[in-house]
C-alpha positions in Angstrom: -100.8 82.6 -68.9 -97.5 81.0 -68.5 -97.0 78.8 -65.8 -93.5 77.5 -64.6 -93.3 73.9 -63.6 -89.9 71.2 -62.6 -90.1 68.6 -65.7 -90.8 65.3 -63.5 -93.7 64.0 -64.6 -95.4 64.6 -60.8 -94.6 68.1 -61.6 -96.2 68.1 -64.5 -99.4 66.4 -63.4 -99.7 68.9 -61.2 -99.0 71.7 -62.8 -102.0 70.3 -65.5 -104.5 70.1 -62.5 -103.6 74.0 -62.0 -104.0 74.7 -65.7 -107.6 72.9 -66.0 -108.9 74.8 -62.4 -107.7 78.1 -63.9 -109.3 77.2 -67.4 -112.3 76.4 -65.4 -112.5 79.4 -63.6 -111.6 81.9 -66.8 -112.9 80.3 -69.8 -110.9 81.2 -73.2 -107.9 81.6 -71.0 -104.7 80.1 -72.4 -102.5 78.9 -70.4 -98.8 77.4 -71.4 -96.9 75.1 -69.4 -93.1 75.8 -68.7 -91.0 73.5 -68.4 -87.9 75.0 -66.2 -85.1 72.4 -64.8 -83.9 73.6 -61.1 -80.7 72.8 -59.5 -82.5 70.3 -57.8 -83.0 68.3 -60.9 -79.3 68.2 -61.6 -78.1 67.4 -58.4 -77.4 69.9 -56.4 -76.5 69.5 -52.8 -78.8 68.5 -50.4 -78.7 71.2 -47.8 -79.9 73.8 -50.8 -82.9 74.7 -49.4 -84.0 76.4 -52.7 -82.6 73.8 -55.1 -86.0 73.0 -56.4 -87.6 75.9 -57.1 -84.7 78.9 -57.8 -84.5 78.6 -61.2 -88.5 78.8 -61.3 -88.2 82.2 -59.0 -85.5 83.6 -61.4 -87.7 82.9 -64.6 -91.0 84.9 -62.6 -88.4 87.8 -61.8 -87.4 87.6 -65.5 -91.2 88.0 -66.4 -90.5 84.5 -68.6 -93.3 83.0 -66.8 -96.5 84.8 -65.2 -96.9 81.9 -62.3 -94.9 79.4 -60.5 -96.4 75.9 -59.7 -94.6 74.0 -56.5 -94.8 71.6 -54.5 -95.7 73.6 -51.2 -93.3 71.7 -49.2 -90.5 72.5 -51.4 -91.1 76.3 -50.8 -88.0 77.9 -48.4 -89.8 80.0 -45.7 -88.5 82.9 -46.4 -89.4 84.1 -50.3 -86.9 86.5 -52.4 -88.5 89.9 -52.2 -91.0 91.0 -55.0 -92.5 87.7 -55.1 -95.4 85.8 -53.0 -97.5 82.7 -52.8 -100.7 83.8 -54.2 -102.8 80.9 -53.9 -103.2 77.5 -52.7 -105.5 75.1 -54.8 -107.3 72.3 -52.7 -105.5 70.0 -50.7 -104.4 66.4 -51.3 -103.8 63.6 -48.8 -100.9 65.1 -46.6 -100.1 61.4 -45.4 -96.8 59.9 -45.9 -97.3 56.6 -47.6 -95.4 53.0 -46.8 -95.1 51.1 -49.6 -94.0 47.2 -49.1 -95.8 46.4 -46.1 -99.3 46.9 -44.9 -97.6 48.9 -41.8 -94.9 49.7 -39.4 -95.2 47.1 -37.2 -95.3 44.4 -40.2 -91.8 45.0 -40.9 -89.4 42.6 -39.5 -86.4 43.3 -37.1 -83.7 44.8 -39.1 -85.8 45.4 -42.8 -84.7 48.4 -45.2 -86.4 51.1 -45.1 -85.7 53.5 -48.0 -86.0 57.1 -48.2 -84.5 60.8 -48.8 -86.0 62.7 -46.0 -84.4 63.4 -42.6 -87.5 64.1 -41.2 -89.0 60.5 -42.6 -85.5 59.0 -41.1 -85.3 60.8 -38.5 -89.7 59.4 -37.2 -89.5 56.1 -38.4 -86.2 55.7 -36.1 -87.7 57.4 -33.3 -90.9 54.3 -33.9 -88.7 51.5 -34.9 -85.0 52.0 -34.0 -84.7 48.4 -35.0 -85.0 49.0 -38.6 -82.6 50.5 -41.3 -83.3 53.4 -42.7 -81.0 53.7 -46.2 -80.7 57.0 -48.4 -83.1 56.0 -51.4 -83.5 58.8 -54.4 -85.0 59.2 -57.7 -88.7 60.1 -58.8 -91.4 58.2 -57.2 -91.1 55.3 -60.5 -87.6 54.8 -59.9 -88.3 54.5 -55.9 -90.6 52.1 -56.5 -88.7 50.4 -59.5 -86.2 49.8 -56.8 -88.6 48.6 -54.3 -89.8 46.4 -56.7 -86.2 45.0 -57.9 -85.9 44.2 -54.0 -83.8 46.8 -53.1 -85.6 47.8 -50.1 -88.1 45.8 -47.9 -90.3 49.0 -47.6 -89.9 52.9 -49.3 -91.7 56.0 -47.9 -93.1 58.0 -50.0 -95.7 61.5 -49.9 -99.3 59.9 -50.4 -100.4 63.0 -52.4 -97.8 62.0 -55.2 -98.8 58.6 -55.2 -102.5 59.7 -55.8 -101.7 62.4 -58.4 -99.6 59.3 -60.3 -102.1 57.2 -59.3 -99.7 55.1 -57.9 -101.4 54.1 -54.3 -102.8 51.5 -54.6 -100.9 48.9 -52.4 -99.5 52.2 -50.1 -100.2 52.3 -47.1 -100.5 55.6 -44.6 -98.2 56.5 -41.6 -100.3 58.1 -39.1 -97.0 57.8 -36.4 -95.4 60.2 -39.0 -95.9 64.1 -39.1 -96.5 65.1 -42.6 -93.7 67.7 -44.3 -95.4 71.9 -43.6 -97.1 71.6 -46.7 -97.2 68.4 -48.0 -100.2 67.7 -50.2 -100.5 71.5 -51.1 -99.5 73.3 -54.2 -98.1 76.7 -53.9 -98.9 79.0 -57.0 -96.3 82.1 -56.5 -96.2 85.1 -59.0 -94.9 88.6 -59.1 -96.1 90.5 -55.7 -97.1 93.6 -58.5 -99.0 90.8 -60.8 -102.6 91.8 -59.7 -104.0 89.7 -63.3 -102.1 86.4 -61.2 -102.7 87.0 -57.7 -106.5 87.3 -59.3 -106.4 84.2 -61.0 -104.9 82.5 -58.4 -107.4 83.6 -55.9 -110.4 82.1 -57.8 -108.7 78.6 -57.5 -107.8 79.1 -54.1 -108.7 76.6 -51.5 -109.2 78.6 -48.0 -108.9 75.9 -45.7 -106.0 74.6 -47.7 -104.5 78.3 -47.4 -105.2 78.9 -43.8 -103.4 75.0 -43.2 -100.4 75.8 -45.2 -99.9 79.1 -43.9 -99.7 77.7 -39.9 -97.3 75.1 -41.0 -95.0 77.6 -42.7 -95.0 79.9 -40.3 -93.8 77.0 -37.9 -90.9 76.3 -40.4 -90.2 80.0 -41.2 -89.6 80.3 -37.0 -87.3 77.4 -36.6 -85.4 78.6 -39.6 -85.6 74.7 -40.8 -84.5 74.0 -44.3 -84.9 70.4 -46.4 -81.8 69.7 -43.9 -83.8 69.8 -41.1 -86.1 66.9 -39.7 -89.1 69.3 -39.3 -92.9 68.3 -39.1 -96.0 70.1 -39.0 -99.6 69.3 -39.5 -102.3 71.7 -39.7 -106.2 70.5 -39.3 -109.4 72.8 -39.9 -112.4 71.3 -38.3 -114.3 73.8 -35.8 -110.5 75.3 -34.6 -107.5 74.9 -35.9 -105.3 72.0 -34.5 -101.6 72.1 -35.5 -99.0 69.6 -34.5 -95.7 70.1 -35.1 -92.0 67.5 -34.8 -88.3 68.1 -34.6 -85.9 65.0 -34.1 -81.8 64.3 -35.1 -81.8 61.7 -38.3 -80.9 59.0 -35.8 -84.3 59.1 -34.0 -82.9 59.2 -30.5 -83.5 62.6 -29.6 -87.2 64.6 -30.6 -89.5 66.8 -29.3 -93.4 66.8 -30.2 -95.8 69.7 -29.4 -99.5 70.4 -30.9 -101.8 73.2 -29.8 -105.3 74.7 -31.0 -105.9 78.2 -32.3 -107.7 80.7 -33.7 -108.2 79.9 -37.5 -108.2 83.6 -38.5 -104.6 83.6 -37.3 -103.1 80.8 -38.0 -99.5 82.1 -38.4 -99.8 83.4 -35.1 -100.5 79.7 -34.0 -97.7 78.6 -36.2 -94.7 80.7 -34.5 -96.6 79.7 -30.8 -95.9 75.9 -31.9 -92.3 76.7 -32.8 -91.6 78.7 -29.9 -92.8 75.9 -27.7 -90.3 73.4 -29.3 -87.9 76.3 -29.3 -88.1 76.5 -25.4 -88.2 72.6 -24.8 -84.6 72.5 -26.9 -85.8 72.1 -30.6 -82.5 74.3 -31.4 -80.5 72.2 -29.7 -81.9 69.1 -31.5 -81.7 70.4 -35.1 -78.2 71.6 -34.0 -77.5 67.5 -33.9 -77.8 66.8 -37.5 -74.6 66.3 -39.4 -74.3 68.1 -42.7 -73.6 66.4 -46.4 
């Protein structure tokens, strides 16, 4: 079994704890790790919503590689046709993760903040309008190289990739910030006519993780957000399933929160209630404030 991965080495990680489940659940299985650099890696342009994760699509269509690894929250809502997310191994901390101070409200008046995301930007302005929020890039040891150099007072960064690196230690979680649809998951897509994958897959797969993931996609696949867009959702599975979902414009003056329990046998029908709730209180006309690269 070939699986595709990005080269970083939090894609990597990852893509070994997929190798040692699927080992796990066939043993004597083989499985190869593919290294495959996206036009994400080399820089392409923000407002690619595919940039991470194309060239990894193109090598399953090739048949170079059986199965794709991702980070879920990389994953456009909209796949190209013949392939599918097949499985969804168990969930890590969805939290976004302050690193530099204990929390929000230790940060001074006026202290940098760094980070890539819109949707990070575009909460902690919406809490803290006092603070400066600067563009910060890199993989998560250069973030916090910088952080440590004294670039930045504080960085944001996804808890789940802190733990995976174990690197989270002195992080500290956001609970004011709604969580990227899917962050903490790992999507596992393959050929939509590879039944040996979509098998494989499915003996890996996390159901709770699945039926959370597939709520908050179906929130972004709705709004039509991309990684442009400052979009959150958050789906919980206790006894129902609780999704909460955020739109805001990068400067954090203008957002809309909604959350709303469901049935957890449908939980894309929940997702696309969500978005059409923010759709109707204006979430088109908020995302229609950001201001491309």
């Amino acid at each position: 079994m070939r699986l595709g991965t990005r080269g970083s080495a939090l894609a990597l990680a990852q893509a070994a704890i997929v190798a040692r489940a699927l080992e796990e659940a066939e043993p004597g299985l083989a499985i190869e790790l593919v290294e495959i650099t996206t036009s994400g890696d080399r820089g392409s342009p923000i407002g690619d919503k595919s940039r991470f994760v194309k060239e990894i699509e193109d090598a399953l269509l090739a048949g170079e590689i059986e199965m794709a690894v991702h980070s879920a929250k990389d994953v456009p809502g909209v796949l190209p046709d013949g392939l599918a997310i097949v499985g969804v191994p168990e969930r890590e901390d969805p939290r976004d993760a302050l690193c530099g101070a204990a929390s929000l409200a230790e940060l001074p008046s006026g202290a940098s903040v760094g980070t890539s995301s819109l949707r990070r930007r575009a909460q902690l302005l919406a809490e803290r309008p006092d603070l400066m929020v600067s563009d910060l890039r890199g993989n998560v040891d250069t973030r916090l190289r910088k952080l440590a150099d004294g670039d930045y007072d504080a960085v944001v960064l996804a808890m789940a990739g802190l733990k995976r690196l174990g690197r989270a230690d002195h992080a500290a979680p956001l609970p004011e910030l709604t969580p990227a649809p899917g962050q903490g998951c790992l999507a596992l897509e393959a050929r939509r006519d590879d039944e040996r994958a979509a098998e494989l897959a499915s003996r890996v797969t996390d159901k709770t993780a699945l039926t959370r993931l597939t709520a908050e996609r179906a929130v972004v696949e709705r709004l039509e957000a991309t990684c442009y867009t400052p979009v959150g959702a958050h789906a919980t599975l206790g006894g129902a399933l609780e999704l909460s979902a955020f739109v805001g414009s990068p400067d954090g003056s203008t957002w809309i929160r909604d959350a709303l329990t469901g049935d957890a046998g449908h939980p894309a029908a929940l997702g696309r209630e969500v978005a059409d709730r923010l759709l109707a209180a204006g979430a088109a006309e908020v995302l229609a404030l950001r201001s491309e690269p």
